[in-house]
N, C-alpha and C positions, 0 to 999 in steps of 0.2 A: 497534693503531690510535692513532696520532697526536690531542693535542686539536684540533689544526684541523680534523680529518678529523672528529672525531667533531663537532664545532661548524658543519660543512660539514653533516652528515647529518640535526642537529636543523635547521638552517633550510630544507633540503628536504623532512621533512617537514611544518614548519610552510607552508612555501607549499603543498605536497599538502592538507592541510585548507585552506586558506583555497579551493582553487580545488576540494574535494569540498561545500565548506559554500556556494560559488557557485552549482552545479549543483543542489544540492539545495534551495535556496532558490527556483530557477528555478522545479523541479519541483513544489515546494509550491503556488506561482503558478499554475499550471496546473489544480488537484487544487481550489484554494477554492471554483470556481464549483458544482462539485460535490460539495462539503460544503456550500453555501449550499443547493443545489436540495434534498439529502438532507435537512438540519435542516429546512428548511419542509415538507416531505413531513409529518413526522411533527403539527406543529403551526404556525400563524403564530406568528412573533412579530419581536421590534425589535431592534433593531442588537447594543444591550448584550448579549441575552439569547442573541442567535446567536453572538456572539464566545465565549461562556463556555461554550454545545453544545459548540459543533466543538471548543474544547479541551479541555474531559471526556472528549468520544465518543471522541477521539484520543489520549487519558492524556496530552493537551499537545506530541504530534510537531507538531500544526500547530496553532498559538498566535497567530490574526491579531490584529493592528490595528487602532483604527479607521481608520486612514489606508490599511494594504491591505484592509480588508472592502467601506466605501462603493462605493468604484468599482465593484467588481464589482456588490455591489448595484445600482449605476446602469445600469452596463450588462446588467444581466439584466431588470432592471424596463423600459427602452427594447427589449430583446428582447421584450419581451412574456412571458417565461417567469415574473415573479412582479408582483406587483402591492403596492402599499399601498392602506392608509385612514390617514386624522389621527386620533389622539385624541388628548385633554387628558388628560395627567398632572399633577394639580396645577395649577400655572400654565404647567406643561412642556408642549408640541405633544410628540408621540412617533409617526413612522412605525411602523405594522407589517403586514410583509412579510408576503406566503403565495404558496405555488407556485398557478399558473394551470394547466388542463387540456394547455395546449401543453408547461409545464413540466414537467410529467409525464409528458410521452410523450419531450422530452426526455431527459430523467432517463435514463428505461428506454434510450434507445439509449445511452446514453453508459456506463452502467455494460456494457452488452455489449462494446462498445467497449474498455471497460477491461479488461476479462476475457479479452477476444481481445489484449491489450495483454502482460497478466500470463500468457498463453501462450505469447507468443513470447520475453518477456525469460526467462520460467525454461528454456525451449528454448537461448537462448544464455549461460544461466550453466552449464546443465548443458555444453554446448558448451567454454567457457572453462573450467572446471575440469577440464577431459580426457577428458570421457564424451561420446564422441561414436560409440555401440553406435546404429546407428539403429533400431532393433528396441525401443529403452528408448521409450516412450512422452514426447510433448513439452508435456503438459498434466495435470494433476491428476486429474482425474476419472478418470485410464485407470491414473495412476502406478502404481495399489497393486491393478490388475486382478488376471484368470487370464494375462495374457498374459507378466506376466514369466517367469512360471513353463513355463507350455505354450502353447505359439506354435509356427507351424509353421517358422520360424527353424531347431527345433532339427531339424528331419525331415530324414534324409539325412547328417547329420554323425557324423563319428568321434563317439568318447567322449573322444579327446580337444578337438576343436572344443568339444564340449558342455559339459564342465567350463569352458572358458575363457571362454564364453559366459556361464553361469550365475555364475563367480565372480568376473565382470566387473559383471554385476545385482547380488549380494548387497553388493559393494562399492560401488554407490550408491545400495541400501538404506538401507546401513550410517552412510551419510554421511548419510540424509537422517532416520533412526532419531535419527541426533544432533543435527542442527538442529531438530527435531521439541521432542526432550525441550529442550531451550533455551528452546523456544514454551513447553512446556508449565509449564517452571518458571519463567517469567516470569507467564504467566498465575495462577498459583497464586499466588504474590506476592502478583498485583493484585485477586486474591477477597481474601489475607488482610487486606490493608490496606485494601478497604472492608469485610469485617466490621467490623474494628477500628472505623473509622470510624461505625460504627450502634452499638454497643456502650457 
């Protein structure tokens, strides 16, 4: 490969990020209001103190601003879904937020929503990655049933259908055994580094 070629391929990548880090910036923008409603769930509190939640509760994927948090606070507080009171800090006014009974029935549908949301995209990742055995279950809760195994799919087939079946399953097991252990040694990470941290 030629250096043009290969100096062609880093500026195509480099617009590929710029226009995957647009999208996901989008999608971030979508996701706040309900990081906003989830943090007041747990307790009220001010502006400062919810910027620094949501990027804890998140290990920092979504890191807002105060320039992108207010708004939303504005418009959730004109939605009626959280409310303020004033206090004096010091000589400082300081708004603080807390979800309202509307907000919380909000909440509740919108995480369903989400959840109906995160079944259909892993429905079409498994799709886009070549697994498209409709018999595979398109949702979490069923993924790792009895039915990969014994399903009535397999009833009425050769031995050989049924091998190809099965070893069509265990390969996106296989695949999913491995994104799994990724989760899991991330996770493990992130205990060890707040031990650390308390220590």
């Amino acid at each position: 490969m030629t250096p043009t070629n290969n100096n062609q391929n880093v500026k195509n990548s480099e617009k590929i990020d710029v226009i995957a880090d647009a999208i996901e910036q989008s999608m971030k923008k979508g996701h706040i209001s309900t990081l906003i409603l989830l943090a007041l769930e747990k307790s009220p509190s001010h502006g400062y103190s919810l910027m620094q939640t949501i990027k804890e509760d998140t290990y920092g994927v979504w890191n807002p601003t105060a320039s992108s948090l207010y708004p939303h606070l504005s418009s959730l507080t004109d939605k009626e879904l959280i409310q303020f009171t004033t206090k004096m800090d010091g000589k400082r006014e300081r708004k603080v937020y807390e979800i309202t009974e509307k907000g919380k029935k909000t909440l509740k549908k919108l995480i369903e929503r989400q959840q109906n949301m995160r079944k259909s995209l892993l429905s079409m990742i498994m799709s886009t990655i070549g697994i498209t055995d409709t018999n595979i279950p398109n949702d979490f809760e069923s993924l790792f049933g009895p039915e990969l195994i014994e399903d009535t799919s397999l009833i009425g087939k050769t031995d050989d259908e049924k091998l190809k079946i099965l070893s069509k399953r265990k390969g996106v097991l296989s695949k999913i055994i491995e994104k799994l252990q990724n989760v899991v040694n991330e996770i493990n990470h992130r205990i060890d580094t707040l031990n650390l941290s308390k220590n």
